[in-house]
Every structure is written in C-alpha cells, then in structure tokens.
TORKOL-4160 file (C-alpha; in steps of 0.2 Angstrom, whole numbers, padded with zeros to 4 digits, m for minus):
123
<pt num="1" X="0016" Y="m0095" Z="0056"/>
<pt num="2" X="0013" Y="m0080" Z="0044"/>
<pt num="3" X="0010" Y="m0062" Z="0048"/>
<pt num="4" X="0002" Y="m0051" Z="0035"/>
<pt num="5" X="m0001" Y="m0032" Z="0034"/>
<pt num="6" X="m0012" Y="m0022" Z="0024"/>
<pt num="7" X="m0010" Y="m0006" Z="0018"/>
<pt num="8" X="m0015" Y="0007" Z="0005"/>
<pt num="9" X="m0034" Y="0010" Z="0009"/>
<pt num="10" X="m0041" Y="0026" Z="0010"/>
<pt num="11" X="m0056" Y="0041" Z="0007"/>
<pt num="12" X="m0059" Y="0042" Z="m0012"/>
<pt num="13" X="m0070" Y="0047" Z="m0027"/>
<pt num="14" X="m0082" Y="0035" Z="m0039"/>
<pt num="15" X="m0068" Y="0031" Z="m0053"/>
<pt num="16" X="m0053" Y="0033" Z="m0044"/>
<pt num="17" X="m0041" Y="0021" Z="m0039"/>
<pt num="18" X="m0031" Y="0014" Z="m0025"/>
<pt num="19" X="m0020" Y="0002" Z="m0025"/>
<pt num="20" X="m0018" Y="m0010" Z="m0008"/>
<pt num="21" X="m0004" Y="m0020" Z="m0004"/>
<pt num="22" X="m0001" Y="m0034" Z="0008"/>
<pt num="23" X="0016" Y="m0038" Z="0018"/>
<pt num="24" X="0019" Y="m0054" Z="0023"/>
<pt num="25" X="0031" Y="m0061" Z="0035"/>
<pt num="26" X="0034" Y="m0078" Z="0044"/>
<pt num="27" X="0043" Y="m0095" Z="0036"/>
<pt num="28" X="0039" Y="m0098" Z="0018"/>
<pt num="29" X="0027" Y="m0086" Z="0015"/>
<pt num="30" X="0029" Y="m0085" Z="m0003"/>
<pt num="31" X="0022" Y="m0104" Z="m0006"/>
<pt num="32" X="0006" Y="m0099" Z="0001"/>
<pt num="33" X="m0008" Y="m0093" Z="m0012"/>
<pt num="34" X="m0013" Y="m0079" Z="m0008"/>
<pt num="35" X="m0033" Y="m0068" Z="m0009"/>
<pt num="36" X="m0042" Y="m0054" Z="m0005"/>
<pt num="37" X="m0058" Y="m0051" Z="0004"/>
<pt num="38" X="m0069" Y="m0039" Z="0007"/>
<pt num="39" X="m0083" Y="m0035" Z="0021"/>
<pt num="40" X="m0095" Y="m0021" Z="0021"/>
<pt num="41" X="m0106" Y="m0017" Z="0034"/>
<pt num="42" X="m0118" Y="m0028" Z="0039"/>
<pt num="43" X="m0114" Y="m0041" Z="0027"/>
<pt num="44" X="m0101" Y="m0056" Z="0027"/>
<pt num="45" X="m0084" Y="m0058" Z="0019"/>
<pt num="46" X="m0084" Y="m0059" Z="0003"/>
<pt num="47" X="m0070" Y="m0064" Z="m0009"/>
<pt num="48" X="m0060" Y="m0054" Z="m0022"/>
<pt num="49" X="m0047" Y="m0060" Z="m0031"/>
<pt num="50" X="m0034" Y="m0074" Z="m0029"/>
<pt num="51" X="m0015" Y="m0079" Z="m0035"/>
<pt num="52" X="m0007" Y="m0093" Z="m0034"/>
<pt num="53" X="0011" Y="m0094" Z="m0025"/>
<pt num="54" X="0018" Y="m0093" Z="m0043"/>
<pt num="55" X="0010" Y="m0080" Z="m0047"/>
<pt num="56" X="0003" Y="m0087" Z="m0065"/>
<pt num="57" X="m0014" Y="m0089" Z="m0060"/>
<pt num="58" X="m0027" Y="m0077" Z="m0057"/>
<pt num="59" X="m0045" Y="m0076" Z="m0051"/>
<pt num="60" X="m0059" Y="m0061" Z="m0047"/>
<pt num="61" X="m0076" Y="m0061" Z="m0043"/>
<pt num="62" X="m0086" Y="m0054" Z="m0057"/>
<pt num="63" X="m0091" Y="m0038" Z="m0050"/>
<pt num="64" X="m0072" Y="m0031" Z="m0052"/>
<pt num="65" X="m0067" Y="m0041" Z="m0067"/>
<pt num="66" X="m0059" Y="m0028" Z="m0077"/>
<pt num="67" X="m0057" Y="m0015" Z="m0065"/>
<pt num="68" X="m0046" Y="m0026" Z="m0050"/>
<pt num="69" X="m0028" Y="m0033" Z="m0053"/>
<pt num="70" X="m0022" Y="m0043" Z="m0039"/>
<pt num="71" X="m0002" Y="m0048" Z="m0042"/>
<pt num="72" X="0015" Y="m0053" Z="m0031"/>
<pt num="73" X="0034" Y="m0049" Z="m0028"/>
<pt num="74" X="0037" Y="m0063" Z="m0018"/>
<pt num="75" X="0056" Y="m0056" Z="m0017"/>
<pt num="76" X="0047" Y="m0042" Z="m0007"/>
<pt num="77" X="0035" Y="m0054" Z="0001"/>
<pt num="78" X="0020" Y="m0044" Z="m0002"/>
<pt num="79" X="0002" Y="m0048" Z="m0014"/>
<pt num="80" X="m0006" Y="m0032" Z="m0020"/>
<pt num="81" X="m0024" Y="m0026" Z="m0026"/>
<pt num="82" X="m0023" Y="m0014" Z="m0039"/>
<pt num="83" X="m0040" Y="m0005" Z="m0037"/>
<pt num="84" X="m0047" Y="0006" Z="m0054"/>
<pt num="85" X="m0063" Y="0014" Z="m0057"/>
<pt num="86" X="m0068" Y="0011" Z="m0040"/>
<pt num="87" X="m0088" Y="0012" Z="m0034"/>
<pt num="88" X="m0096" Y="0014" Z="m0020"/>
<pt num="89" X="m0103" Y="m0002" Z="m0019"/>
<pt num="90" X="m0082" Y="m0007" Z="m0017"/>
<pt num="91" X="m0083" Y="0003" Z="m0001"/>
<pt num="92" X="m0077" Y="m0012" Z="0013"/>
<pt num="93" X="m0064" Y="m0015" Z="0024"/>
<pt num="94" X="m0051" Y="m0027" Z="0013"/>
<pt num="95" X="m0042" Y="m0041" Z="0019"/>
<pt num="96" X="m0029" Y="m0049" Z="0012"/>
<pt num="97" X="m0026" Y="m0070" Z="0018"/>
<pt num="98" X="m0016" Y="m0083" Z="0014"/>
<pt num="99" X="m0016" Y="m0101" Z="0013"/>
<pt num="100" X="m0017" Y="m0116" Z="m0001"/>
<pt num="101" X="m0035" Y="m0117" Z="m0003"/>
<pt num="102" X="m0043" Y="m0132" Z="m0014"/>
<pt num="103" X="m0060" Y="m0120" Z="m0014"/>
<pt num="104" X="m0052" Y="m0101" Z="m0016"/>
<pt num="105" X="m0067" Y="m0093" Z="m0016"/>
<pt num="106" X="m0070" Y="m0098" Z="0001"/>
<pt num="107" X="m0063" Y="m0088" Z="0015"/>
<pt num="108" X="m0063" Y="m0103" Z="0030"/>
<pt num="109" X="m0050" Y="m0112" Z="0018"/>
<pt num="110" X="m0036" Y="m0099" Z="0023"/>
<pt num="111" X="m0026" Y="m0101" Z="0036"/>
<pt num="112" X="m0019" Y="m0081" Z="0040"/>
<pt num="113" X="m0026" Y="m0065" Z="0038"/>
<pt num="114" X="m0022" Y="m0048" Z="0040"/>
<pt num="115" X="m0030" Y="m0035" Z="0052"/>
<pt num="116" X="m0041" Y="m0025" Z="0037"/>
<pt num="117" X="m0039" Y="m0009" Z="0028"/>
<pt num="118" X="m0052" Y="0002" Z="0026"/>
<pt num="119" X="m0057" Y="0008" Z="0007"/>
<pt num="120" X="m0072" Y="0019" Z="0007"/>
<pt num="121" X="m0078" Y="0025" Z="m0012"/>
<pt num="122" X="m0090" Y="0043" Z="m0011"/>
<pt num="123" X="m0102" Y="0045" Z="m0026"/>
C-alpha cells in the first residue's frame, strides 16, 4: 500500500508559478511511476505530466509543455510539479498518482492517488 500527499497549491496570478510536491509513503514507493492530474470544475480528470521510477523519462500534455516540469528525489520519497507561467485555464484541483501504467496518460491505470491540492490562477 502507498500513501501520497499533495502539497503546494494555492491563490496566484496569470504568469506566476507554483510549484507542487507529492510525499509518498508505504513499501517501495519509489518503483512506482509516478503522474499528475488535474480536474477543473465540471470536467473529468485530466492528465499532466508523468516520470518514470528512474526518473529518466518524462511526458506532458501539450497545453503545459514548456511551462510544466514534473521531477523525483526518490531519497525523499516525493514527485514534484514545477508550475511556471501559470493561466487560468491551469486553475484545477492537482493530484498526484502512482502506479506502473502501460497507458500513462490514462488515469484508471494507477493504483494510488493522493487527496488533491487546489491551484487556482486569477487573470
């Protein structure tokens, strides 16, 4: 079993930056892939970015290619989002999940998931 904790959201203005970060605990945590996802209102969860248990691959929706790094201190046990130039369409509650996915893209392949932090971007 694997606990994870999100933290780091907040209240902030088009083109800042947050940056999230995800505490894991539990047996072997850090063999797990890990992603980010994101739900607005009203709308489904949507995936972010992914890494590998190594941490030597990397993958991000479009939409925040360039703005978004996702990265891992597996001696600390945590995965975070670095979050830059944020907009108001990023504004969502972000959860972080882990798993070995074979489709990382899609939410159901991961097995645990944190409780959400809110991020909410003003324009």
């Amino acid at each position: 079993q694997v606990q994870l904790v999100e933290s780091g959201g907040g209240l902030v203005q088009a083109g800042g930056s947050l940056r999230l970060s995800c505490t894991a605990s539990g047996r072997t945590s850090s063999s797990y892939d890990m992603g980010w996802f994101r739900q607005a209102p009203g709308k489904e969860r949507a995936f972010v970015a992914h890494i590998r248990w190594s941490g030597g691959s990397t993958y991000y929706v479009d939409s925040v290619k360039g703005r978004f790094t996702i990265s891992r201190d597996n001696s600390r046990n945590t995965v975070y989002l670095q979050m830059n130039n944020l907009k108001p369409e990023d504004t969502a509650v972000y959860y972080c999940a882990a798993g070995r996915p074979n489709r990382i893209v899609i939410s159901t392949e991961y097995d645990y998931w944190g409780q959400g932090t809110q991020v909410t971007v003003s324009s």
